[in-house]
N, C-alpha and C positions, 0 to 999 in steps of 0.2 A: 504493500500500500504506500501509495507518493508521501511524501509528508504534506501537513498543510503547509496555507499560506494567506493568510492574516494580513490585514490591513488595520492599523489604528487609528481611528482619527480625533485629535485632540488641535486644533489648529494652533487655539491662545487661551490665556496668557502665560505670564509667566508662572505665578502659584498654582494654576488650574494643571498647568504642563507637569510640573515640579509634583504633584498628588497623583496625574496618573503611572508614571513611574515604575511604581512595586505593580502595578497591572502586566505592561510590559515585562516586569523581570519575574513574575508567574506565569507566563506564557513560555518566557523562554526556559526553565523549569521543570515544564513537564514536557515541551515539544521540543526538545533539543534539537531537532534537525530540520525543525519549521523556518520557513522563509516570516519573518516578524516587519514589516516594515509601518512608516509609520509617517501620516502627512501633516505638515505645520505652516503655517504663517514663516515666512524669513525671516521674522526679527528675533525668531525663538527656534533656530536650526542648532542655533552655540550650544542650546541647552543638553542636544543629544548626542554631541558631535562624541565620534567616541564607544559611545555605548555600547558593549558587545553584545546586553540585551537586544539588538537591532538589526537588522540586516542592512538598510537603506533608509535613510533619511529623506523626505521627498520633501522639496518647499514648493506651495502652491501660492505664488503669486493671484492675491483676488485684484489689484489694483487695476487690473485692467483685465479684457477682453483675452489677449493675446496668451495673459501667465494664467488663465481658467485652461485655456483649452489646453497650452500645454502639459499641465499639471494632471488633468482629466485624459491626456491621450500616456502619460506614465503611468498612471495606475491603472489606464484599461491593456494595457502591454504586460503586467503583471501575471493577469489571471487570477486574480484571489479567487481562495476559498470563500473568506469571510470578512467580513465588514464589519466593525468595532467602532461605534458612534457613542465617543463619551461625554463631547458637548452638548448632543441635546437640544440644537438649533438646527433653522433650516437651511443654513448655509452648509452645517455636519452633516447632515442627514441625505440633501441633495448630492454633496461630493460621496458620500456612501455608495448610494444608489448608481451616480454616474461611472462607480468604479468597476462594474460589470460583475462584483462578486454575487451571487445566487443567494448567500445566506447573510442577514443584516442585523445586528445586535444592537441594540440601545436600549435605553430606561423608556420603562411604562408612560402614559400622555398625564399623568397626576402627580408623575417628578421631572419630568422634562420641561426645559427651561419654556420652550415652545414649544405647547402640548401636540398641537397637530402634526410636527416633525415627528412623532414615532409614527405617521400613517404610512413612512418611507421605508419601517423596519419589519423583516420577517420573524421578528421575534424581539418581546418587549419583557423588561426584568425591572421586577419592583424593588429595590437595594435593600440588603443588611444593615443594621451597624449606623453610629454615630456618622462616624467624619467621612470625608471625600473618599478621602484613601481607601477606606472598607467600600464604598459606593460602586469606586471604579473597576476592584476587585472584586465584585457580585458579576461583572459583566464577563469579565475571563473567564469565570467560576462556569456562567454559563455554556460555555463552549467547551469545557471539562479542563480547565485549569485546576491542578491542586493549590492548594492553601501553601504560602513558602514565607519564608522572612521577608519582608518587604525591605526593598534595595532599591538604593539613591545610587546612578554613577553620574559622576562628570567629568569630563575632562578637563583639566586644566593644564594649562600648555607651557611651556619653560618663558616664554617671552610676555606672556601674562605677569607671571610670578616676577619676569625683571621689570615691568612696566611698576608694579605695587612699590616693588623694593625702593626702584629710583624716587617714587612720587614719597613714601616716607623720610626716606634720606633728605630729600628738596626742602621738604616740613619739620626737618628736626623729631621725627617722632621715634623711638623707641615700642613699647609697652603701648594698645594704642584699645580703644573701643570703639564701635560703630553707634551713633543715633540716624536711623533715618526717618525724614521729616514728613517726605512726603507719599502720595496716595494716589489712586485712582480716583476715589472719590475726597470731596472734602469730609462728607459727613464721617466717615472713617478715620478721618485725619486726627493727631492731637497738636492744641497748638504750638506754633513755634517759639513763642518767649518759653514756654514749659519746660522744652528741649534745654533751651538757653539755661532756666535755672538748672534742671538737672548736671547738664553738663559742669557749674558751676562747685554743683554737691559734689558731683563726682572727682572732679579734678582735684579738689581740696581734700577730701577723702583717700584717695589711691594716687595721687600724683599721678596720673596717667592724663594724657590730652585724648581726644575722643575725635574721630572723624566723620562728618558732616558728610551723607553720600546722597545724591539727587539723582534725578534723570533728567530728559527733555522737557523745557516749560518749568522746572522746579529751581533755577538759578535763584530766584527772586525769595524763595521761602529759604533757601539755604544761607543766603545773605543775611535775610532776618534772624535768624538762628545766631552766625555767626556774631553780628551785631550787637547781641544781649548779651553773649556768654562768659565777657571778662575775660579777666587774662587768669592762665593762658589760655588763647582762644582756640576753640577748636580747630582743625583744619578742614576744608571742604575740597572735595576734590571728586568730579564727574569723571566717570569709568565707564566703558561699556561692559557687556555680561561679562566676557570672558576675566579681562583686570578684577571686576567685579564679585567673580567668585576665589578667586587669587584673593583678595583684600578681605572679605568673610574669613573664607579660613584660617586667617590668622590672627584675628580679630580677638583681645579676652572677652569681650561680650559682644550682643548688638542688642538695640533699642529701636521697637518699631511698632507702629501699627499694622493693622491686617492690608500686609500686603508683598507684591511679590520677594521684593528682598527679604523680608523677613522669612519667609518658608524657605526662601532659598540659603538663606543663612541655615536655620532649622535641618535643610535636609544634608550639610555639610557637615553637617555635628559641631557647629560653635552655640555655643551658649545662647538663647534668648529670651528676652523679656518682653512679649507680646502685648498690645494695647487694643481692646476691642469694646466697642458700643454698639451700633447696629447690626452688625456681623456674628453669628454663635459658634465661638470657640470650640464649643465638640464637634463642631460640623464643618470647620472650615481654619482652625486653630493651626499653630505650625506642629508639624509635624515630624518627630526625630526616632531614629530607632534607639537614640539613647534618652526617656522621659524627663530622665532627674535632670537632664540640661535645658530643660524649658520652664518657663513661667509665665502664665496667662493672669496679667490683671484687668478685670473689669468690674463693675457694681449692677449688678443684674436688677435691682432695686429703680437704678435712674436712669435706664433704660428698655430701648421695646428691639426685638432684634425685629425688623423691619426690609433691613436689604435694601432700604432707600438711597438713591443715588446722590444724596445733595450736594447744597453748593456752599452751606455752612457749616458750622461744627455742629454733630448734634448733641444731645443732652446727655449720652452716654460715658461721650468722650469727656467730654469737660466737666464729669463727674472726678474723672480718674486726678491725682490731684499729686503733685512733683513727690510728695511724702510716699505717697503708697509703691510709686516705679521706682523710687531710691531703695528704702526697704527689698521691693522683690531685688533690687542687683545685688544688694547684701547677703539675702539667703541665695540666692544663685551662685555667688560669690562662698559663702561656706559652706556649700556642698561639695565643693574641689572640681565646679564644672571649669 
């Protein structure tokens, strides 16, 4: 009997990528000799490069006309067996369908992000279990994946690792921590003087300086940050993924609300102190195969987990208060994470 040949599709983001993960490395698991490939968005190819879990990495350019069809005429060159839709939209569900595989797996139309995209799937699964992670792992499950340890790989490349080194050396940094400020959404967001005081605690506490990490559009929040923090101030410095996972890893903590750097810090094994309000941390929390190196604060009390996209902060967040994220870095900090 051929082996199969699997198709996953998880386009974006980056946390959403970074949970399906242990899925992929359940598959590769029981099918050792299975063709695994797997289709993404370009801005999030870094995150697989690598990956032995994987046979082929495929980037399907949606930005235009031209990166559909090619992207749709590689995976119909494939053959799959099966079709693995863990987004749950219909831009997932369509590229599914278009990939000519016969058999199409996604979640039921009552967990699906866009209920009517499972009308695309030959078979719908209602998920186990709290968090993503278990979620994504119901769906391999389905196709006779066993149960396995769940496993983060990444690659990280030697010229990464000298891009961090030079940019610490530049900043005078030593011994260093990560705050990151910014989000997807604001409502998700904590704010930035906050950071500033923590940073402040923190510095004076651990003599350690703390680095300030943004993305595109977030210069303006990391300025403020840097602006409130006193001396020594932290250092700020914009990376792409790859520098980016280079600089986590060696990071003594990071500081973050729900969002991608954070799980990706998480699934590297550094230290985290999560920030959540609208968002539910057993369902979407970072995620480590080592626990005692995480720490989730939020106040269930002052807020409603909602999923709201807004454009301010909302009441959850601004519950959480510079005392309680100092404290978690302390007991994170004597746990010997």
């Amino acid at each position: 009997m051929a082996d199969p040949r699997f198709l996953l599709v998880r386009l974006s983001s980056m946390g959403d990528v970074i949970h399906t993960l242990p899925a992929a490395s359940a598959l590769r698991d029981t099918f050792s000799g299975a063709r695994i490939d797997w289709a993404v968005d370009p801005q999030w190819t870094r995150l697989l490069e690598g990956n032995p879990d994987l046979s082929e990495v495929i980037s399907v350019d949606r930005r235009s006309a031209a990166g559909i069809v090619a992207g749709v005429r590689r995976l119909r060159a494939a053959q799959y067996d099966c079709a693995i839709d863990f987004q749950s939209l219909y831009k997932s569900a369509l590229l599914a369908l278009a990939s000519g595989a016969s058999r199409r797996v996604g979640f039921e139309r009552g967990y699906a992000r866009e209920g009517l995209a499972s009308l695309f799937y030959t078979e719908r699964v209602n998920p186990r279990g709290a968090h993503k992670v278990e979620h994504n792992l119901a769906l391999v499950e389905a196709v006779g994946a066993r149960k396995s340890k769940p496993r983060f790989v990444f690659t990280v490349r030697p010229e990464d690792d000298e891009r961090v080194v030079q940019e610490l050396a530049e900043h005078g940094l030593g011994e260093f921590f990560v705050l990151n400020p910014g989000g997807g959404w604001r409502s998700k967001c904590w704010p930035a003087e906050r950071y500033s005081e923590l940073h402040r605690r923190l510095a004076g506490r651990y003599r350690w300086r703390g680095v300030v990490t943004f993305g595109p559009g977030e210069e303006g929040l990391a300025r403020q940050v840097l602006d409130a923090a006193g001396d020594p101030p932290p250092a700020a410095i914009a990376l792409t993924l790859g520098p980016l996972m280079a600089l986590m890893r060696r990071a003594r903590f990071v500081v973050s609300a729900d969002t991608g750097p954070l799980h990706l810090a998480a699934a590297l094994g550094a230290p985290v102190v999560g920030l959540f309000g609208p968002t539910d941390p057993s369902r979407n929390g970072p995620y480590s195969t080592e626990p005692a190196r995480t720490i989730v604060v939020r106040n269930p009390r002052s807020c409603e987990t909602t999923y709201r996209r807004g454009d301010s902060y909302s009441p959850g967040m601004l519950s959480i208060t510079v005392e309680q994220v100092f404290q978690s870095v302390e007991r994170l900090l004597e746990r010997g994470a």
